[in-house]
RODO-2510 file (C-alpha; in nm, 4 decimals, decimal comma):
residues 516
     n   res          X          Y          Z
     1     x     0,9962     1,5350    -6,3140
     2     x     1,1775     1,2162    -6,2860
     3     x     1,0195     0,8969    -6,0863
     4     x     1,2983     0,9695    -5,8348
     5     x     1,2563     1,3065    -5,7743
     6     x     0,9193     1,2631    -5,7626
     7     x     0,9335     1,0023    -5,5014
     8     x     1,1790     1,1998    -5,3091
     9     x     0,9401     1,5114    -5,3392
    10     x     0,6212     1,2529    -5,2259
    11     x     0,8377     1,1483    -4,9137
    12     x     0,9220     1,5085    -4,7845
    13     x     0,5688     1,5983    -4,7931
    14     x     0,4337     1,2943    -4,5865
    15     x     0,7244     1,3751    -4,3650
    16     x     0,6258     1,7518    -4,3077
    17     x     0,2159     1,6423    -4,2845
    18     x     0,3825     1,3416    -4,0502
    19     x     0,5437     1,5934    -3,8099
    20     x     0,2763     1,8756    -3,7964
    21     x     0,0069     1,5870    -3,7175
    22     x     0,2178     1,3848    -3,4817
    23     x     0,5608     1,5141    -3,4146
    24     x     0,4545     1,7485    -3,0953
    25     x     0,4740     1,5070    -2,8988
    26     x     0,4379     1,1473    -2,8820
    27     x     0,0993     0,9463    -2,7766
    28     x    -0,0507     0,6711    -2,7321
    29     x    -0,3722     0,7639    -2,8660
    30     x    -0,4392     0,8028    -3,2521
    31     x    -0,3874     1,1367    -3,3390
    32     x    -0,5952     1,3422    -3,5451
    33     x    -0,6212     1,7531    -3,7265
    34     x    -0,9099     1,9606    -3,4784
    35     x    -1,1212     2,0029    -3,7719
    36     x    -1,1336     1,6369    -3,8921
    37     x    -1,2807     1,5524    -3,5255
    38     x    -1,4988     1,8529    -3,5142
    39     x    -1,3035     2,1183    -3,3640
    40     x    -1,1800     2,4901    -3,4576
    41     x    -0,8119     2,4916    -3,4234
    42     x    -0,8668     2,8333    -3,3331
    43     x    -1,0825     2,7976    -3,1027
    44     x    -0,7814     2,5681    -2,9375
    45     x    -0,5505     2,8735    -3,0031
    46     x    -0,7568     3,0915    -2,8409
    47     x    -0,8279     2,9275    -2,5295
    48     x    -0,4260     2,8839    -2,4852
    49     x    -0,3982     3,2590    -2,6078
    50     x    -0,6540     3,3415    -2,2853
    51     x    -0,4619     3,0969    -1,9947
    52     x    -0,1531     3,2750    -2,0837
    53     x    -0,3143     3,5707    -2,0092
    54     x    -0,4574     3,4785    -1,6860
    55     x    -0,3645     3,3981    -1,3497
    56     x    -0,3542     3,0387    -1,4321
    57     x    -0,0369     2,8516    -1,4816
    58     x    -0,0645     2,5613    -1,6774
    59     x     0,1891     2,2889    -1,7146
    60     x     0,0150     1,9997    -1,9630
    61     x    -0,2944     1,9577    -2,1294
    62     x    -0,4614     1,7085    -2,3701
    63     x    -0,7437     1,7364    -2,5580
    64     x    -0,9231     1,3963    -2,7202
    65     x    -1,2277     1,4117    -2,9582
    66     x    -1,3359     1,0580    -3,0923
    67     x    -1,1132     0,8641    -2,8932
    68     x    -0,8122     1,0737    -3,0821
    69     x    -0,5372     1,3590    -2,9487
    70     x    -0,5735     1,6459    -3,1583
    71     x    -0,3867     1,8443    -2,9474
    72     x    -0,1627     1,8901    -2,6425
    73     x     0,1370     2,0341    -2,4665
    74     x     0,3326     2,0812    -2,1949
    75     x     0,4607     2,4440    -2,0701
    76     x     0,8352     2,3832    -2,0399
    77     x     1,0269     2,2506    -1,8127
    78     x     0,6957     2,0342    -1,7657
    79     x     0,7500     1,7351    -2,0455
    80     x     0,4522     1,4562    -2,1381
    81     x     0,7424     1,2148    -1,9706
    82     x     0,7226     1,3383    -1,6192
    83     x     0,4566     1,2500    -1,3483
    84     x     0,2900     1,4986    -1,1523
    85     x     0,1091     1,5510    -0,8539
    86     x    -0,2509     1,4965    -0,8966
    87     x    -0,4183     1,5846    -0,5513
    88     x    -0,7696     1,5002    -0,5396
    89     x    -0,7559     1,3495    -0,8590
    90     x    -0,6328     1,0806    -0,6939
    91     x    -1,0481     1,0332    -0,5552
    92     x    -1,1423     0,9229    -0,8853
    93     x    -0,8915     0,6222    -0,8832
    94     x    -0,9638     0,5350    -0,5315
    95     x    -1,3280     0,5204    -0,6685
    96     x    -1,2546     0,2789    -0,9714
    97     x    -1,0489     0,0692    -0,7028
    98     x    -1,3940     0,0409    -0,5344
    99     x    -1,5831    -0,0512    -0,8587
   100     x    -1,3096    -0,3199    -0,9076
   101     x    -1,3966    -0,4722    -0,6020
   102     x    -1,7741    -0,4222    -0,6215
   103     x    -1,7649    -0,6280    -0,9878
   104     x    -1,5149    -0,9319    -0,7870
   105     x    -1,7667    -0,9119    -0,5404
   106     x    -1,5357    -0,8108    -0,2640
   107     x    -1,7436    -0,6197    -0,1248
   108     x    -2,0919    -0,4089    -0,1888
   109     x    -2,1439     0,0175    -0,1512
   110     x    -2,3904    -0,1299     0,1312
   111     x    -2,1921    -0,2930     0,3368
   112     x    -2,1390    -0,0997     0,7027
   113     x    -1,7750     0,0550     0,7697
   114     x    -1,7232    -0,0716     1,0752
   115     x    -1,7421    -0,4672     0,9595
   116     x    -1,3709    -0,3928     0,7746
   117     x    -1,2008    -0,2723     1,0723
   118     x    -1,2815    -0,5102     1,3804
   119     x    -0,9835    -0,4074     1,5803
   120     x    -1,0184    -0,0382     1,5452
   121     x    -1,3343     0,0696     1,6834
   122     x    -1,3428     0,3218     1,9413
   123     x    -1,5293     0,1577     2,2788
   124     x    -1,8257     0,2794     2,2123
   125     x    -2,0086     0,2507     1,8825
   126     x    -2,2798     0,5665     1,8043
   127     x    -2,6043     0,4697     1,5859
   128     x    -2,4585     0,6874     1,3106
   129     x    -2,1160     0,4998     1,3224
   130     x    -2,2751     0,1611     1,2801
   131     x    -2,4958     0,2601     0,9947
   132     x    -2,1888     0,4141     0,8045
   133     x    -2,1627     0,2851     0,4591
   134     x    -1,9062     0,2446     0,1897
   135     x    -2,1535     0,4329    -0,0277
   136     x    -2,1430     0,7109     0,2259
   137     x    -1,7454     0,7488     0,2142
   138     x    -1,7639     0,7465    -0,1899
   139     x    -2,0921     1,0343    -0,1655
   140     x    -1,8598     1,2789     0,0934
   141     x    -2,1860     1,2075     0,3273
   142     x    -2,0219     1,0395     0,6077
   143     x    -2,1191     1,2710     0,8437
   144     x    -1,8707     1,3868     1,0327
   145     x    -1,8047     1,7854     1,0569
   146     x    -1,5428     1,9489     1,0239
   147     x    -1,3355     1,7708     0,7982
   148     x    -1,1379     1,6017     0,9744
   149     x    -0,8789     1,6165     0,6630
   150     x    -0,6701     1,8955     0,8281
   151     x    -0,6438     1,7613     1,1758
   152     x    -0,5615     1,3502     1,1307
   153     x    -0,2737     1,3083     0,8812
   154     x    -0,0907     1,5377     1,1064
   155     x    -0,1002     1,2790     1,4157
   156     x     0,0863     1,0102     1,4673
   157     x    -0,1132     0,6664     1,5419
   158     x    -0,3498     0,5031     1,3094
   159     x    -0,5345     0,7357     1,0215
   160     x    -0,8040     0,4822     1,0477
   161     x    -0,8632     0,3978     1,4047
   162     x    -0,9262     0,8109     1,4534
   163     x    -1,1257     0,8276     1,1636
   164     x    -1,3723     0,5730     1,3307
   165     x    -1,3165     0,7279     1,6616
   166     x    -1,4339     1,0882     1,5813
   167     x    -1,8163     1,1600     1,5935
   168     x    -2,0700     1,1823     1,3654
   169     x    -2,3177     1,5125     1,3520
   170     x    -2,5380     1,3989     1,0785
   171     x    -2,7561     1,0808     0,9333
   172     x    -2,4582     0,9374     0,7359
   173     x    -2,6015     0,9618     0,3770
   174     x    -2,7814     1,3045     0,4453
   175     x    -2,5533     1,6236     0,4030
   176     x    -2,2301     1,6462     0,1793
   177     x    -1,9084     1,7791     0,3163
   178     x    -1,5789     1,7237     0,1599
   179     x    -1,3984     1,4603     0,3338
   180     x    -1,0660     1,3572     0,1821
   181     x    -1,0287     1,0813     0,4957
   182     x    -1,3075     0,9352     0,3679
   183     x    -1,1348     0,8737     0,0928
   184     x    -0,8499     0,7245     0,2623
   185     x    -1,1139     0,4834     0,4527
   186     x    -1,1703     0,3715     0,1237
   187     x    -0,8243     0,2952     0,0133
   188     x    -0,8320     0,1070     0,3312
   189     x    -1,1405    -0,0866     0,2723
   190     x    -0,9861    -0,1904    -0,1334
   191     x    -0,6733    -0,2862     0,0657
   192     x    -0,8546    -0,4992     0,3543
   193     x    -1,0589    -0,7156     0,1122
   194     x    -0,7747    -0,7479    -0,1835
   195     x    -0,4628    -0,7736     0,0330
   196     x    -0,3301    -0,5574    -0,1640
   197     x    -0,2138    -0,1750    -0,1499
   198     x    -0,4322     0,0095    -0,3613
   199     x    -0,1587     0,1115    -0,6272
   200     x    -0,1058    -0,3138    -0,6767
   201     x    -0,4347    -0,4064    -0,6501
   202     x    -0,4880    -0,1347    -0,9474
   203     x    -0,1977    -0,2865    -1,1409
   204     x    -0,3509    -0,5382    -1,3366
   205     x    -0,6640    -0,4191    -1,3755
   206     x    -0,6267    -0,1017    -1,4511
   207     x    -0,2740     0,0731    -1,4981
   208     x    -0,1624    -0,2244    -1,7391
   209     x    -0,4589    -0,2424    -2,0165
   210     x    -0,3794     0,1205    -2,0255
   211     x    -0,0435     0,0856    -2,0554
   212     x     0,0304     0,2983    -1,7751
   213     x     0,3549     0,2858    -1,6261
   214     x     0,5976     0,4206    -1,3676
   215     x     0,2911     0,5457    -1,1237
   216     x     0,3731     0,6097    -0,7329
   217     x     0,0904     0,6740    -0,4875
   218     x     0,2097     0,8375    -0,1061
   219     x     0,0711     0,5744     0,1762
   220     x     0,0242     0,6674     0,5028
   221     x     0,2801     0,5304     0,8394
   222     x     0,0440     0,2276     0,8570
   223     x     0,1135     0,1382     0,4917
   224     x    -0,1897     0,2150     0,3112
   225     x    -0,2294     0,4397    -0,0084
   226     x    -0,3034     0,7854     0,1198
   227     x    -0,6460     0,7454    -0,1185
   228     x    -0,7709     1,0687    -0,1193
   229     x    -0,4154     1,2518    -0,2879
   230     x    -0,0664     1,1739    -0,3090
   231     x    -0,0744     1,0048    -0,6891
   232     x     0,1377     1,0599    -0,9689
   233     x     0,1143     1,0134    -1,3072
   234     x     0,1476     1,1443    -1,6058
   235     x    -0,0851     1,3830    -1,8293
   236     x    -0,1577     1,1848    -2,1097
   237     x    -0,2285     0,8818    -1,7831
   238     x    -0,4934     1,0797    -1,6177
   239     x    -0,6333     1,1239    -2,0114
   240     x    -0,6645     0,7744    -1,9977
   241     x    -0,9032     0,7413    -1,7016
   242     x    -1,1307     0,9574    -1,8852
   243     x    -1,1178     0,8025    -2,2018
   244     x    -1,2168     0,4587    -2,0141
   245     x    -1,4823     0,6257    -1,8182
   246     x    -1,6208     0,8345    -2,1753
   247     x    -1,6226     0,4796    -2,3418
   248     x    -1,8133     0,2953    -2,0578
   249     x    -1,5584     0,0821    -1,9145
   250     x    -1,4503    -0,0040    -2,2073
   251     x    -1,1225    -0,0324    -2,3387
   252     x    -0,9111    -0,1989    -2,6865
   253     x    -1,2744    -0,4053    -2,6921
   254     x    -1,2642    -0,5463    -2,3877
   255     x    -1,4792    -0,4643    -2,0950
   256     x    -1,2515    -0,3550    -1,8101
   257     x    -1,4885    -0,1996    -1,5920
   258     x    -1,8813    -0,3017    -1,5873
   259     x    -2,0384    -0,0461    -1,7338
   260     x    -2,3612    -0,0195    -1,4646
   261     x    -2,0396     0,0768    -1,2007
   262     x    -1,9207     0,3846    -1,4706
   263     x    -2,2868     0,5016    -1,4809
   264     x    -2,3636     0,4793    -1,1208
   265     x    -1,9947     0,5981    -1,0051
   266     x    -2,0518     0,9159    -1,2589
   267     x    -2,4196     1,0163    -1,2124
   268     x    -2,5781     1,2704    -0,9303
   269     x    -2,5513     1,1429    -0,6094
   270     x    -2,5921     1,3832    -0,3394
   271     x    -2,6488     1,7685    -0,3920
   272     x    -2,3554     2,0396    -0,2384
   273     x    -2,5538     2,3105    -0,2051
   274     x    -2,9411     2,2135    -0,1121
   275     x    -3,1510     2,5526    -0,0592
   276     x    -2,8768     2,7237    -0,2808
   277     x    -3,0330     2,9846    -0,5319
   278     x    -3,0344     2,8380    -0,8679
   279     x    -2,8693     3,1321    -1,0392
   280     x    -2,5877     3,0624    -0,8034
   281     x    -2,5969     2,6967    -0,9126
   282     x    -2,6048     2,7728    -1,2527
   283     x    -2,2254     2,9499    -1,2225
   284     x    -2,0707     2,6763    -0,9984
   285     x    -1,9437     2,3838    -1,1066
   286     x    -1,9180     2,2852    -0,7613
   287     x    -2,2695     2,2786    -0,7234
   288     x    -2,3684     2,0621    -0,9778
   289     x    -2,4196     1,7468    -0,7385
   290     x    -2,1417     1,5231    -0,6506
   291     x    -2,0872     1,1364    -0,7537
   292     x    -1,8841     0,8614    -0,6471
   293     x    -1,5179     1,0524    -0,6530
   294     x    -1,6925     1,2495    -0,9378
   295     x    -1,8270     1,5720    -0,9735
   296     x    -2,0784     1,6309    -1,2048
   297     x    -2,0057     1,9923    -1,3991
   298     x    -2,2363     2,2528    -1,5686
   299     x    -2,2864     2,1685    -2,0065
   300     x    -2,3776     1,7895    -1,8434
   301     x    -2,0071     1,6718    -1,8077
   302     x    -1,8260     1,4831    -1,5274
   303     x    -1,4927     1,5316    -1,4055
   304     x    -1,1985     1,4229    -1,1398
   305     x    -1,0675     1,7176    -0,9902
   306     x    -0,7713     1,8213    -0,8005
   307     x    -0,6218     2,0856    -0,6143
   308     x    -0,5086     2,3801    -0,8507
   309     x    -0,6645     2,2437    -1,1414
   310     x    -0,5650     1,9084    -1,2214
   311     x    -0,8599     1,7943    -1,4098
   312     x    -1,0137     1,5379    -1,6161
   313     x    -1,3058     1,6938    -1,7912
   314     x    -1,5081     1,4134    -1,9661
   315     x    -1,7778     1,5779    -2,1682
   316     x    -2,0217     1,2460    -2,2980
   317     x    -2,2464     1,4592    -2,5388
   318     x    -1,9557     1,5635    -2,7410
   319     x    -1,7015     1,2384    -2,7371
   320     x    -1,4902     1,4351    -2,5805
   321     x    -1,2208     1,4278    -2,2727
   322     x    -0,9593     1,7515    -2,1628
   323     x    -0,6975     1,6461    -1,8952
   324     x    -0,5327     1,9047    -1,7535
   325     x    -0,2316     2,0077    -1,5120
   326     x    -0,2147     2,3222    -1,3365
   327     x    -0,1484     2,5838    -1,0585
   328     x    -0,4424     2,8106    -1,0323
   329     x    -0,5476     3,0180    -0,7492
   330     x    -0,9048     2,9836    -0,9019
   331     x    -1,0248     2,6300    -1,0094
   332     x    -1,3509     2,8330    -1,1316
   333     x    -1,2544     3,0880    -1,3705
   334     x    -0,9759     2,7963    -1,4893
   335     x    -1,2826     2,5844    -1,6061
   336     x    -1,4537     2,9077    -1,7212
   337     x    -1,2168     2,9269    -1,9834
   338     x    -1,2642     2,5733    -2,1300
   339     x    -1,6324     2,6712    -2,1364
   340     x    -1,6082     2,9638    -2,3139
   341     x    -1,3672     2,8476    -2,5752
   342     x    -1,3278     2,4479    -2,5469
   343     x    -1,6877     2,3442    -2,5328
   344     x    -1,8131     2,5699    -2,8555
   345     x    -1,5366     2,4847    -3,0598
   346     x    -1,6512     2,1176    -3,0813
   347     x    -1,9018     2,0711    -3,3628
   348     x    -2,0764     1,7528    -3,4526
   349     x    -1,9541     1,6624    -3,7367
   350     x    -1,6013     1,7798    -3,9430
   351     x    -1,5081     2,0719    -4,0184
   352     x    -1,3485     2,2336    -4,3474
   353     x    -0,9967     2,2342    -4,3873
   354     x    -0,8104     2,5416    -4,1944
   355     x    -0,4256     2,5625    -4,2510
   356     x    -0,3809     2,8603    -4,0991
   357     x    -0,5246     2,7812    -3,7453
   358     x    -0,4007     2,4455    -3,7601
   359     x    -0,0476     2,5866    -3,8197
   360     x    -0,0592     2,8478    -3,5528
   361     x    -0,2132     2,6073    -3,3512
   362     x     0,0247     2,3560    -3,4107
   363     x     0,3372     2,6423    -3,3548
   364     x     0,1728     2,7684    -3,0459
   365     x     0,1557     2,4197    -2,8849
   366     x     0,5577     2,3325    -2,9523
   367     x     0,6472     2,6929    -2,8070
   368     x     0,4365     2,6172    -2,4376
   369     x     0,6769     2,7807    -2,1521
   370     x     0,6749     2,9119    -1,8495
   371     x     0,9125     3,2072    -1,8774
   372     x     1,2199     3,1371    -1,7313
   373     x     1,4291     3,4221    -1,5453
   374     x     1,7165     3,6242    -1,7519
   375     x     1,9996     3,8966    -1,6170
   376     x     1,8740     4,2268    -1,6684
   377     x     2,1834     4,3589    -1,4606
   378     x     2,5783     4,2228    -1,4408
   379     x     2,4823     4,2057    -1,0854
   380     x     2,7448     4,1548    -0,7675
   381     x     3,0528     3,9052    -0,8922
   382     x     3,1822     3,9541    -0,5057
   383     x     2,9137     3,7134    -0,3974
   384     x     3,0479     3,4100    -0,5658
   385     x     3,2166     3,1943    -0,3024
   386     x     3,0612     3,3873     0,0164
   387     x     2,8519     3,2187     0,2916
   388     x     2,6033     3,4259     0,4810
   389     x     2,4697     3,2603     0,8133
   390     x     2,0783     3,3224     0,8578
   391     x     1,9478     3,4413     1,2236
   392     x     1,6794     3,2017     1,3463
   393     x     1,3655     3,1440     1,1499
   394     x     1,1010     2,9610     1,0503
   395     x     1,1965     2,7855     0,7766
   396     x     1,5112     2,6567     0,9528
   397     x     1,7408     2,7959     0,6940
   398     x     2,1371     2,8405     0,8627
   399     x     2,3089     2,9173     0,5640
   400     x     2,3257     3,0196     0,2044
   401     x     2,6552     3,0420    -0,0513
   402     x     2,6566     3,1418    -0,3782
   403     x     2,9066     2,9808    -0,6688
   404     x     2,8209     3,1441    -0,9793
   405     x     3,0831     3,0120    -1,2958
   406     x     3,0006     2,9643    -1,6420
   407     x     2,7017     3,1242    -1,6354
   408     x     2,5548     2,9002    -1,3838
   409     x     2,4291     2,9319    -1,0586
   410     x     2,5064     2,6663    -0,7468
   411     x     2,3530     2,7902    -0,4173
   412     x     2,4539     2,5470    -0,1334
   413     x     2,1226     2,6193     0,0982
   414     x     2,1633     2,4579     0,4839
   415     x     1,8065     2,3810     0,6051
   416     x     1,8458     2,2034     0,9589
   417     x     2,1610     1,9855     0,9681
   418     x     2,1427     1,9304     0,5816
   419     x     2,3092     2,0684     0,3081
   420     x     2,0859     2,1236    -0,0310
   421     x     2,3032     2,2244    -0,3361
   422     x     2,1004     2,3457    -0,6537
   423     x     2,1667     2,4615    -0,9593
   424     x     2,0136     2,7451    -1,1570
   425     x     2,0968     2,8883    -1,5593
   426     x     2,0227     3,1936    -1,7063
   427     x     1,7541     3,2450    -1,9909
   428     x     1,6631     2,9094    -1,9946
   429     x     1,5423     2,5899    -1,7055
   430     x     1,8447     2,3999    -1,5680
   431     x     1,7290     2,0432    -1,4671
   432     x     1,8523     1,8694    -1,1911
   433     x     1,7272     1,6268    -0,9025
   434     x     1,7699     1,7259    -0,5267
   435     x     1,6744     1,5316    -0,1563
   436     x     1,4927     1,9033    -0,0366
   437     x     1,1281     1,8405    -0,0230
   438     x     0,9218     2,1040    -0,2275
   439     x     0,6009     2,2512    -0,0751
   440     x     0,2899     2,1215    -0,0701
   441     x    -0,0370     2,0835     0,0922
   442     x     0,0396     1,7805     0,2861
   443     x     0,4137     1,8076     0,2902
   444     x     0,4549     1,7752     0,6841
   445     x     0,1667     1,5223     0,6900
   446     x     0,2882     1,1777     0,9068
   447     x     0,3441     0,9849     0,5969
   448     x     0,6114     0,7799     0,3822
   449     x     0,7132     1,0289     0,1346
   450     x     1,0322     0,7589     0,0539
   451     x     0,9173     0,6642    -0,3246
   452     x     0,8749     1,0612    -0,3723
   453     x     1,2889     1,1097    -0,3782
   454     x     1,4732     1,2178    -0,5136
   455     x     1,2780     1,5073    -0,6467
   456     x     1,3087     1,6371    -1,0341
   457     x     1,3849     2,0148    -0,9879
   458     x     1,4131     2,2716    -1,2526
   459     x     1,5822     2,6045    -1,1908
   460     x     1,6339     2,9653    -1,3429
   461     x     1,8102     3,2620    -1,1881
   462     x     1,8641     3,6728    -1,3096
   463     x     1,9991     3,9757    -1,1887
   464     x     1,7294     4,2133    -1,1332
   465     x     1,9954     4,4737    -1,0465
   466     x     2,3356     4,4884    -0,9811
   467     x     2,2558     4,4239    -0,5894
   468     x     1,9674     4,1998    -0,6487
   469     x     1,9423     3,8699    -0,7241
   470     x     1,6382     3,6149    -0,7953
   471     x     1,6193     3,2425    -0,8156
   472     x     1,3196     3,0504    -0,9445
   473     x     1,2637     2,6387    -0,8447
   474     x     1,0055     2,4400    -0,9887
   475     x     0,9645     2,0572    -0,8493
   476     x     0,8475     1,9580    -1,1873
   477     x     0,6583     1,6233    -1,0890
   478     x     0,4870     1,8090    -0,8220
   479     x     0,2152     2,1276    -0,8717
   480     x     0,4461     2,3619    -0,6987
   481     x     0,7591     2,5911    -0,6868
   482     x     0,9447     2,8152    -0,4961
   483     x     1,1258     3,1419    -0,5584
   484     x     1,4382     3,3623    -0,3744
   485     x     1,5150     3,6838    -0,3844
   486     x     1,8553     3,8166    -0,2473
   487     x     1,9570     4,1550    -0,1844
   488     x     2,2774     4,2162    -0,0865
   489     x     2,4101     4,4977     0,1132
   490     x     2,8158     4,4481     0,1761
   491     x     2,8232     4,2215     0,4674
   492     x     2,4424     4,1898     0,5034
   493     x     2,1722     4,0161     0,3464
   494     x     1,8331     4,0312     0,3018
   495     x     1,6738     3,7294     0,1789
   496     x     1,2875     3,6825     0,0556
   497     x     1,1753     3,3392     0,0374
   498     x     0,7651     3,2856    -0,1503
   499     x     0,6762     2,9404    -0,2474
   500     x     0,3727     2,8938    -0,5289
   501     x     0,1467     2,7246    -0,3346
   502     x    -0,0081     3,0496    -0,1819
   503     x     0,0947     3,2920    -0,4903
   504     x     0,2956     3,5575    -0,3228
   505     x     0,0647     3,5634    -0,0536
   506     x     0,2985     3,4620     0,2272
   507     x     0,6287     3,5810     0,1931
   508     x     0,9265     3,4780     0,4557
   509     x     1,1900     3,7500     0,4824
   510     x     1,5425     3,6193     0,6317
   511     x     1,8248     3,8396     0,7560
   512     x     2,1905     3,6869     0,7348
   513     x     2,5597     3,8248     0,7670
   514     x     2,8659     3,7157     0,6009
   515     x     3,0469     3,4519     0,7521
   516     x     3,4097     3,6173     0,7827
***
């Protein structure tokens, strides 16, 4: 062999080991083969193989062993570019806000609740109200029952002037109950001794060094950070956090956060479930004992955790952190599957050499989708250009029209006195942007959802039959999506509207004629 083909030969092969290491998709971690960190590749496979067999619907995951990506993906139309809603993820942040503040000696996890807020206490002050601490907020032991979570971002008037008005049942410190406006107190608090919304005050500190960029957090009317939810970021962002909290604070060398505040903000704190039956314990990750914004988990790991499975799983024993974004209708069984395949696949030291799994592991990763909707049918070409008028509903739909032309789909949807128009292909996602809000938990909270818009939409649409058509919409920087079926009968139509959030549970069914 000649020195040129044999150079040419050397530089294919470091180009086809290049792109099966690294060419998935782009980081900025190292990168690194499962079994060089410790890991089966096919014990990867397999816990992919299971998700897309359950109920769970994933849209990106990351997987880090020794400070290294050795794999992820992203189910299209998610993409590692594109932020997503993190719901109670969001705690965790709010909690390293607080340990910012604690190490500038701002302010202490002792000091009383009440002392931030002067002009917002109610008239009267109860004994449990003035011993509130800031410790007490970040513990989900403030006291107050119920949560008051469902009840106060719906109102208009000050989040944090009812917060401190509402009373307080138990010895703040003494029983746990979930208490996402405790969270926003906190957000408050960061933002009353900084100045600073919680997102800028975060800036420096924290989203720079990490090299995190293009982050949005929802505030509430009186212009704080909603705290508890409403952050976005991306996958391999929220991968980040963990890595920072797995390596103490620590981060390129430099100490970012002390590392006393990552032990104290990550260790048990208060216990969910006192007088709980410890073989009920032992299959609850909820029941574990709860930290600052942390939950501790079964196996001796910590993690953030958001509604429908967003999750940052930081396992210390094994140098090892998962992030994941999903919709699941059960958070439990979700992290029963990264117990049962994730957690024995890491080994403590490397492993041989296994091309086969690492190929099919590395082919199974680039081919992540969620399953896009296809014509089984030719389906109704009278439909194109007709309007049908909806009678009065719930969802304060008017109209609907139909354009279907080059094998795409426009549907011109009139919700109030607006006019949506979105776009839909065949076989594959068609992206697009649109000014409808998507559903959501806290969707018709009294909030500024402004730096939310214009939402990133992707959209597929089939014939089911020749009468039937169906139209799938995910908002792909948010958890959820929505779904239409219409079946149309001459002048009539029958229209079924089901959005993710509650998986089929609650389905809306609209009758409209055609507007002659």
């Amino acid at each position: 062999m000649t020195n040129k083909k044999l150079l040419l030969t050397l530089f294919l092969l470091y180009i086809f080991f290049a792109v099966k290491v690294y060419g998935q998709k782009s980081t900025a971690f190292p990168t690194s083969i499962p079994e060089t960190e410790g890991v089966s590749s096919a014990g990867i496979d397999s816990f992919l193989t299971a998700e897309a067999r359950s109920v769970h619907e994933f849209h990106g995951f990351m997987f880090l062993r020794h400070g290294k990506v050795i794999a992820q993906g992203w189910w299209d139309p998610y993409k590692p570019t594109l932020k997503h809603t993190l719901y109670s993820t969001s705690k965790s942040f709010t909690s390293t806000a607080v340990g910012f503040a604690v190490s500038e000696k701002l302010l202490t996890v002792n000091d009383k609740v009440i002392s931030f807020f002067p002009k917002s206490l109610p008239d009267s002050i109860s004994p449990y109200l003035a011993q509130l601490t800031v410790k007490d907020l970040l513990t989900m032991s403030a006291g107050q029952t119920p949560d008051p979570t469902s009840s106060i971002p719906f109102k208009p008037g000050s989040w944090v002037k009812a917060f401190l008005a509402l009373p307080i049942a138990n010895k703040p410190g003494t029983v746990f109950l979930y208490n996402t406006m405790a969270t926003y107190m906190l957000s408050a608090i960061v933002q009353k001794v900084t100045g600073q919304k919680e997102i800028d005050y975060l800036k420096p500190r924290l989203f720079d060094p990490l090299g995190i960029k293009g982050m949005d957090w929802e505030e509430s009317a009186e212009g704080i950070n909603t705290g508890g939810w409403g952050l976005r970021l991306k996958t391999e962002d929220i991968a980040k956090l963990g890595q920072l909290y797995l390596q103490k604070g620590m981060w390129n060398g430099k100490q970012l956060l002390p590392k006393a505040w990552v032990e104290e903000a990550t260790t048990f704190k208060i216990d969910q479930a006192p007088g709980v039956a410890q073989s009920k314990k032992d299959s609850s990750d909820w029941m574990q004992g709860y930290c600052y914004q942390f939950w501790r988990c079964r196996h001796n790991a910590f993690r953030a955790d958001g509604a429908f499975g967003q999750y940052i799983i930081v396992f210390s024993e094994q140098d090892a952190v998962i992030a994941i974004n999903s919709e699941s209708p059960d958070m439990q069984d979700e992290l029963n599957l990264v117990w049962k395949y994730l957690l024995p696949a890491m080994q403590p030291g490397s492993l041989p050499a296994n091309n086969a799994a690492e190929s099919a592991l590395e082919q199974h990763l680039a081919a992540l989708n969620l399953p896009p909707l296809s014509n089984t049918d030719k389906g109704a070409t009278s439909v194109t250009g007709q309007t049908f008028s909806f009678q009065p509903n719930a969802l304060k739909f008017k109209s609907v029209s139909l354009n279907i032309s080059n094998g795409t789909c426009h549907l011109i949807l009139k919700k109030d006195s607006t006019t949506y128009t979105l776009n839909f292909d065949s076989g594959k996602w068609l992206i697009g942007q649109t000014a409808m809000p998507g559903p959501g938990l806290l969707t018709s909270a009294n909030e500024n959802f402004s730096m939310l818009t214009s939402y990133k939409i992707a959209g597929s649409y089939g014939w089911i039959d020749g009468q039937t058509l169906k139209l799938k919409l995910h908002y792909i920087e948010s958890v959820h999506g929505e779904a239409f079926t219409f079946k149309f009968d001459g002048s009539k139509l029958t229209a079924t509207v089901e959005y993710s959030e509650d998986f089929g549970k609650r389905k809306t069914m609209l009758n409209g004629d055609l507007v002659q």
